[in-house]
N, CA, C and O atoms as a MOPAC input file, in Angstrom:
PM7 MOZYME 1SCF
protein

 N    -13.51800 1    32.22500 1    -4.46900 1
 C    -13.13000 1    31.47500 1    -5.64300 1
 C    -14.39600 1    30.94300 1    -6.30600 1
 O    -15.26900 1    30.48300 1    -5.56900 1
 N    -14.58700 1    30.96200 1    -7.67900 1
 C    -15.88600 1    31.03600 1    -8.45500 1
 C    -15.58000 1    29.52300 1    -9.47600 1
 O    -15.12900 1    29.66800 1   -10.61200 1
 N    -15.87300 1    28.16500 1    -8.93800 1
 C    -15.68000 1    27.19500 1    -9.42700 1
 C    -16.77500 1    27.18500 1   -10.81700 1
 O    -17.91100 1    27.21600 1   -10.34500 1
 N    -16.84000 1    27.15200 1   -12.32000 1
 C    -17.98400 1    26.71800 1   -12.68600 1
 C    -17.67200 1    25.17800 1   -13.80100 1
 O    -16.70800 1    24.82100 1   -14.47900 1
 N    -19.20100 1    24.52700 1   -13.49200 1
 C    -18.92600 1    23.48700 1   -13.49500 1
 C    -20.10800 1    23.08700 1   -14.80000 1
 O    -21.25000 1    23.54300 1   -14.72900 1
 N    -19.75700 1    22.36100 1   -15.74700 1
 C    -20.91300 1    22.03400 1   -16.69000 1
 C    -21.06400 1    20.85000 1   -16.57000 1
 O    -20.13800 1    20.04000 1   -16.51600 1
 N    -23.03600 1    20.41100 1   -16.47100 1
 C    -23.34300 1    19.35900 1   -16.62000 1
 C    -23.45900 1    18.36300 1   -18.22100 1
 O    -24.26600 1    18.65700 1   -19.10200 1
 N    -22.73400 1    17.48900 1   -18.29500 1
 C    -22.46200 1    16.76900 1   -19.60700 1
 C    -23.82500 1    16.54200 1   -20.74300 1
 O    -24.81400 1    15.91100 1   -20.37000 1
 N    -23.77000 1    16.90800 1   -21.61400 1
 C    -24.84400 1    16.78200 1   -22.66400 1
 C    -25.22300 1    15.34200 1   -23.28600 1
 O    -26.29300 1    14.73900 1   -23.20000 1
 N    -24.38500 1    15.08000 1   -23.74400 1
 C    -23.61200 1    13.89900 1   -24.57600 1
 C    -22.70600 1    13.23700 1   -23.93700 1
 O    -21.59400 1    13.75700 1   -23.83800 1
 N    -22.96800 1    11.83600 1   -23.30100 1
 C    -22.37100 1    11.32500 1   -22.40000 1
 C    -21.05000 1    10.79600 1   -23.08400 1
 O    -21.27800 1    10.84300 1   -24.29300 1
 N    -20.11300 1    10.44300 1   -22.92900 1
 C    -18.99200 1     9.95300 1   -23.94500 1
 C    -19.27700 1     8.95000 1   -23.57100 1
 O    -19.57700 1     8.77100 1   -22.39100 1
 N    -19.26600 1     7.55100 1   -24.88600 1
 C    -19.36000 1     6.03100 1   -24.33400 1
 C    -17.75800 1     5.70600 1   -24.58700 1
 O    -16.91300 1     6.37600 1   -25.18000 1
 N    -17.63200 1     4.15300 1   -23.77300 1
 C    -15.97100 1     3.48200 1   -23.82300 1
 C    -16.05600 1     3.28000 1   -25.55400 1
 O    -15.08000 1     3.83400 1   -26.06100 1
 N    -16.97400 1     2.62700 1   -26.60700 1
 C    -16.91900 1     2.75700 1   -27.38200 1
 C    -15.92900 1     4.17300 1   -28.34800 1
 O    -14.80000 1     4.17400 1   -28.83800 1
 N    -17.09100 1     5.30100 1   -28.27100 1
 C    -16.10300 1     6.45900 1   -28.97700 1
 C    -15.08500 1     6.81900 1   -28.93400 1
 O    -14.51900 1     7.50900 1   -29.78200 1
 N    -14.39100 1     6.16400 1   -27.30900 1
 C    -12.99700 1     6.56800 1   -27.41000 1
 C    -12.15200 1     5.75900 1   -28.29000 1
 O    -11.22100 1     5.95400 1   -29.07100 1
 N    -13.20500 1     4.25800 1   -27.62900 1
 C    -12.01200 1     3.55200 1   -28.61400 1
 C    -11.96500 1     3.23000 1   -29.98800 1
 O    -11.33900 1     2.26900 1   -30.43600 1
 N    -12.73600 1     4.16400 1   -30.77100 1
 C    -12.78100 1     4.48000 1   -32.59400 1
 C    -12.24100 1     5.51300 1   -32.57600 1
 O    -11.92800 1     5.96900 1   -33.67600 1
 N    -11.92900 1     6.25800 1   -31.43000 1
 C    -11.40100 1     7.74600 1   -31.99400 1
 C     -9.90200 1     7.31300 1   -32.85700 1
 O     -9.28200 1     6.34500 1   -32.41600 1
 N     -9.35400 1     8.04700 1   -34.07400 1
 C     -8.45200 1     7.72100 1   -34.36400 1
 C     -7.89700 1     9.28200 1   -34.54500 1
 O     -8.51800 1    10.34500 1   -34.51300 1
 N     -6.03800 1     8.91100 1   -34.81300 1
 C     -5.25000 1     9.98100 1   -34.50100 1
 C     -5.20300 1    10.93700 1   -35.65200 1
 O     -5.02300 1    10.34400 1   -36.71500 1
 N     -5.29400 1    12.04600 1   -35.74800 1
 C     -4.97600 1    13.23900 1   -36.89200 1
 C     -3.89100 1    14.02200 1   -36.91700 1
 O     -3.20500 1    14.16700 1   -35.90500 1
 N     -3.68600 1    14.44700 1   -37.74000 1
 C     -2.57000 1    15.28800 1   -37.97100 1
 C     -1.78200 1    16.37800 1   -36.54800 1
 O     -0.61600 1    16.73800 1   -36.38000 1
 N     -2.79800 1    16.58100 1   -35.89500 1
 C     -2.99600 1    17.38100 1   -34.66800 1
 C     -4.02700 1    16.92700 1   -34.00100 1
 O     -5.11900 1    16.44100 1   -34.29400 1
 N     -3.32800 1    17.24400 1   -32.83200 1
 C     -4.34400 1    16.66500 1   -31.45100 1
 C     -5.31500 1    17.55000 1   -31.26200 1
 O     -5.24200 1    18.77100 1   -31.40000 1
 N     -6.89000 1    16.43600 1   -30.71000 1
 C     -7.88000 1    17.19200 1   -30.40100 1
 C     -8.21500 1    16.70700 1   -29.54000 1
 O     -7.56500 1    15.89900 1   -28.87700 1
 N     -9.77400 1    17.23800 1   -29.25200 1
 C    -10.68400 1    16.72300 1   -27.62900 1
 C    -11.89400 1    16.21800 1   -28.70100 1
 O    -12.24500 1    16.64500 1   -29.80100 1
 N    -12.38000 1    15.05900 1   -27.81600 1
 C    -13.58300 1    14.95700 1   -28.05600 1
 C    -14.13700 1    14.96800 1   -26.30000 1
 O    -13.57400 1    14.35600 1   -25.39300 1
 N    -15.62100 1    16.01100 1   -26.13500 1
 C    -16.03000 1    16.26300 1   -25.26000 1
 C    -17.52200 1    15.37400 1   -24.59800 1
 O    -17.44800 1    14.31900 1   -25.22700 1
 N    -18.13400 1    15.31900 1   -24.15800 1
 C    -19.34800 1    14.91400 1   -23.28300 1
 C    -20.03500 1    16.10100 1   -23.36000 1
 O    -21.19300 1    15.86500 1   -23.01400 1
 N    -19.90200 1    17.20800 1   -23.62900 1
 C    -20.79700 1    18.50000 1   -23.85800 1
 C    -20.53300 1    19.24800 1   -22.27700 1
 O    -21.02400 1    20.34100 1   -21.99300 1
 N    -19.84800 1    18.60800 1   -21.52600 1
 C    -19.75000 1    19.15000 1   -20.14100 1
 C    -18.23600 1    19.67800 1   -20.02600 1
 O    -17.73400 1    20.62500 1   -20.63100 1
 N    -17.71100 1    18.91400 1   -19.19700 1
 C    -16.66100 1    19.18400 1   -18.31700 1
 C    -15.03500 1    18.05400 1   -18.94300 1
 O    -13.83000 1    18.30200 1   -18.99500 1
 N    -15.61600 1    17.20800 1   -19.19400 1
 C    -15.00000 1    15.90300 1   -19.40100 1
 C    -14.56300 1    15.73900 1   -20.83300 1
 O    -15.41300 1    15.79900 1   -21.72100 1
 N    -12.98900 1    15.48800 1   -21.18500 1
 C    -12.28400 1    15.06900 1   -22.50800 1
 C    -11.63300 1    14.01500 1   -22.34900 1
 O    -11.25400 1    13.51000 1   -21.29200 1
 N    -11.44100 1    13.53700 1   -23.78600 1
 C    -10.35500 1    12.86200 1   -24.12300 1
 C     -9.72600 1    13.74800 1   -25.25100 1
 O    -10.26400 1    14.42200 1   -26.12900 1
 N     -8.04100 1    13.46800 1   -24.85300 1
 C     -7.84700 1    14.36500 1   -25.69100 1
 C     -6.73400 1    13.49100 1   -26.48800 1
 O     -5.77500 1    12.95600 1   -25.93300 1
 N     -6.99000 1    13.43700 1   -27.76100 1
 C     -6.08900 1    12.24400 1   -28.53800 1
 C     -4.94500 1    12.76800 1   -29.42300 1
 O     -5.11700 1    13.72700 1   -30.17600 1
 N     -4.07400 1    12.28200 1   -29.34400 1
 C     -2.54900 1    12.91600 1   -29.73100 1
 C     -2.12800 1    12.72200 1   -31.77100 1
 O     -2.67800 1    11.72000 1   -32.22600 1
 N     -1.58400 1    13.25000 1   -32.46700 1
 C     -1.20800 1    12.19100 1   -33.06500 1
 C     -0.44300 1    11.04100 1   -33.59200 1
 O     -0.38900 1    10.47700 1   -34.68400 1
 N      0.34500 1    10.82600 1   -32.01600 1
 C      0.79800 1     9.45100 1   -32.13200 1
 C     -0.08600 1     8.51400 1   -31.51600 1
 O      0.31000 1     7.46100 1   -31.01600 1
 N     -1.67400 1     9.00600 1   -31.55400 1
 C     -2.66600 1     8.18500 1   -30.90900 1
 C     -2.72200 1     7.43000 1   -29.84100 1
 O     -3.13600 1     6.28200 1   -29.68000 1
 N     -2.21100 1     8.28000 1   -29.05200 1
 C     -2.09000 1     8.10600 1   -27.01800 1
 C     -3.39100 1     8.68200 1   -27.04200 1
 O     -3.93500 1     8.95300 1   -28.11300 1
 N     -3.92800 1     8.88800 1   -25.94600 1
 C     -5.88800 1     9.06100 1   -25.62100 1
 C     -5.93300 1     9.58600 1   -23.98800 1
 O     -5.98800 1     8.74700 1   -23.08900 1
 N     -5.91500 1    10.52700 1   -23.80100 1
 C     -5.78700 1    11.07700 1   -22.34000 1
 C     -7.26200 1    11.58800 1   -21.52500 1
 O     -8.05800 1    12.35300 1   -22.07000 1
 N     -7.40400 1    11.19200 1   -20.55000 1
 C     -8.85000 1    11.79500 1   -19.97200 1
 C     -8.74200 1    13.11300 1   -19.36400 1
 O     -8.32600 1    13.00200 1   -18.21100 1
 N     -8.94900 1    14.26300 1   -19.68800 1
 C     -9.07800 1    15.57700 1   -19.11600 1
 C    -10.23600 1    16.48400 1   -18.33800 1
 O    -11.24100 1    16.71500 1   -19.01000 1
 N    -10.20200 1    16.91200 1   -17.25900 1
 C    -11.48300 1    17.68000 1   -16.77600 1
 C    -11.10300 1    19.50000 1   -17.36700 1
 O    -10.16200 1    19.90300 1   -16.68400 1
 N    -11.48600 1    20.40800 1   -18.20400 1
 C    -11.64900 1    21.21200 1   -17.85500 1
 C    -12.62900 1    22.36100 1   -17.26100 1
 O    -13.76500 1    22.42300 1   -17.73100 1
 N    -12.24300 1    23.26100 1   -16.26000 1
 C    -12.98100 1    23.56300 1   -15.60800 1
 C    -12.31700 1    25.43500 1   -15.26600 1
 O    -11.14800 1    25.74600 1   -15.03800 1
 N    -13.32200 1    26.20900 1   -15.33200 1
 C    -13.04500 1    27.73700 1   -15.46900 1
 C    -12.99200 1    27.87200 1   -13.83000 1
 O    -13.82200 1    27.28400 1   -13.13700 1
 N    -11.95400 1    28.69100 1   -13.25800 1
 C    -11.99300 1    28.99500 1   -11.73600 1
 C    -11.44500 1    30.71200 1   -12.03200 1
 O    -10.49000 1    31.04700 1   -12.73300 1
 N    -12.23900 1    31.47700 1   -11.37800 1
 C    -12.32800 1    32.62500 1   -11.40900 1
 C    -11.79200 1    33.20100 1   -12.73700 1
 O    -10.70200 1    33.75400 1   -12.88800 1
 N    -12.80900 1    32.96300 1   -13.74900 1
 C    -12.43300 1    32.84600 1   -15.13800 1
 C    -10.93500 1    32.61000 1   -15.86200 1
 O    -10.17500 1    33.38100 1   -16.44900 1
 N    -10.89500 1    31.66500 1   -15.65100 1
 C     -9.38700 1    31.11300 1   -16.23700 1
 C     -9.88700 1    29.46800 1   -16.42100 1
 O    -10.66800 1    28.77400 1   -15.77000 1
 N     -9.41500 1    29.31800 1   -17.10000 1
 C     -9.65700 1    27.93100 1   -17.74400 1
 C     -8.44700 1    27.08100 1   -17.16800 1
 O     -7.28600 1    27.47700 1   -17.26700 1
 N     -8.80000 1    25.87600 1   -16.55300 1
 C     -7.69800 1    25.10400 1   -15.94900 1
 C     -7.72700 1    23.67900 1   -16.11700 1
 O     -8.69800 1    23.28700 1   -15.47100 1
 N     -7.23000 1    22.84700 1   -16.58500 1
 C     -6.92300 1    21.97000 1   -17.58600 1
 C     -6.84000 1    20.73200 1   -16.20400 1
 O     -5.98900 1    21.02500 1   -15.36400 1
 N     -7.36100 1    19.87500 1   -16.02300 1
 C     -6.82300 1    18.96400 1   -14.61200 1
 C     -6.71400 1    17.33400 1   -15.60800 1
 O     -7.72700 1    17.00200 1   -16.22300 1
 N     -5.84100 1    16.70600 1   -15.66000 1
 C     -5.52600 1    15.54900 1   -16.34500 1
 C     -5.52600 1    14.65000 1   -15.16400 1
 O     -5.02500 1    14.76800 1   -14.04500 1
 N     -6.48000 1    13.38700 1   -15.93200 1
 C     -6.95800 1    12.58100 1   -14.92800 1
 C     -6.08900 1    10.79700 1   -15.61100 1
 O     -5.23900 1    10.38500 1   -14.82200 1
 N     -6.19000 1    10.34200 1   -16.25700 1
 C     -5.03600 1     9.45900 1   -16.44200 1
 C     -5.21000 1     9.34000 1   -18.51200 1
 O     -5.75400 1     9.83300 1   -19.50000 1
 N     -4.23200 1     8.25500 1   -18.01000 1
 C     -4.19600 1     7.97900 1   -19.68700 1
 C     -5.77400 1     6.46100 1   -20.19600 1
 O     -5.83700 1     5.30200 1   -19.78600 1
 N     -6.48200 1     7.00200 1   -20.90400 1
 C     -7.14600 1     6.38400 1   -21.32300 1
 C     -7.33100 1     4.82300 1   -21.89300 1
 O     -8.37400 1     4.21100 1   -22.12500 1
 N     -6.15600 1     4.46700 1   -22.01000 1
 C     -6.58700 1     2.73100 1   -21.73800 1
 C     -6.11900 1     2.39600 1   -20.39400 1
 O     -6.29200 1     1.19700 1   -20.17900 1
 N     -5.55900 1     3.05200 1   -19.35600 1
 C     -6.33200 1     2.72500 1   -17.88600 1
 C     -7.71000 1     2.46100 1   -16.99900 1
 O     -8.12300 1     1.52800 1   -16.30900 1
 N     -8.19400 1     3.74100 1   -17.36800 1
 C     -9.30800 1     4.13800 1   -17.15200 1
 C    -10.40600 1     3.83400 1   -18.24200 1
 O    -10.13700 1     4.10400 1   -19.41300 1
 N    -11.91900 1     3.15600 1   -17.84300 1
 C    -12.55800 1     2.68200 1   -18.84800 1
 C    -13.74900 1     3.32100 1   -18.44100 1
 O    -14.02200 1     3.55900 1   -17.26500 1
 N    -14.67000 1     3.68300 1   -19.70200 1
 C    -15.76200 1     4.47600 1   -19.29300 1
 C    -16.99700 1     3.65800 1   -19.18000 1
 O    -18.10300 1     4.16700 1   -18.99600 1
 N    -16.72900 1     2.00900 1   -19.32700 1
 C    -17.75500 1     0.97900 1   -18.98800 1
 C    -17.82800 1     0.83700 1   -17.48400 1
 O    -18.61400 1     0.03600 1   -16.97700 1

């Protein structure tokens, strides 16, 4: 099994998440690595890892974002 793993570019601060605001359609904002938030647009804010395992892209959701704080 071929885990690959990216090291983050652009660190995400607790700040950016919490200006991100909601659009028409949901997106990610990334860290340049591995690590999202992915914001809805009823502006819920979710923390996501994705990560490729024997080339397939696999989505692992880690909680909802005003739980978890990136301070």
């Amino acid at each position: 099994m071929a885990l690959r793993i990216n090291i983050a570019k652009n660190l995400l601060t607790a700040l950016q998440v919490k200006q991100a605001k909601p659009k028409e359609k949901e997106y990610l904002l990334g860290d340049g690595g591995n690590l999202f938030v992915r914001i809805r647009p009823n502006g819920s804010k979710y923390f996501e890892v994705i990560v490729r395992i024997n080339s397939k892209k696999r989505r692992i959701f880690l909680s909802d974002a005003t739980i978890i704080s990136l301070e």
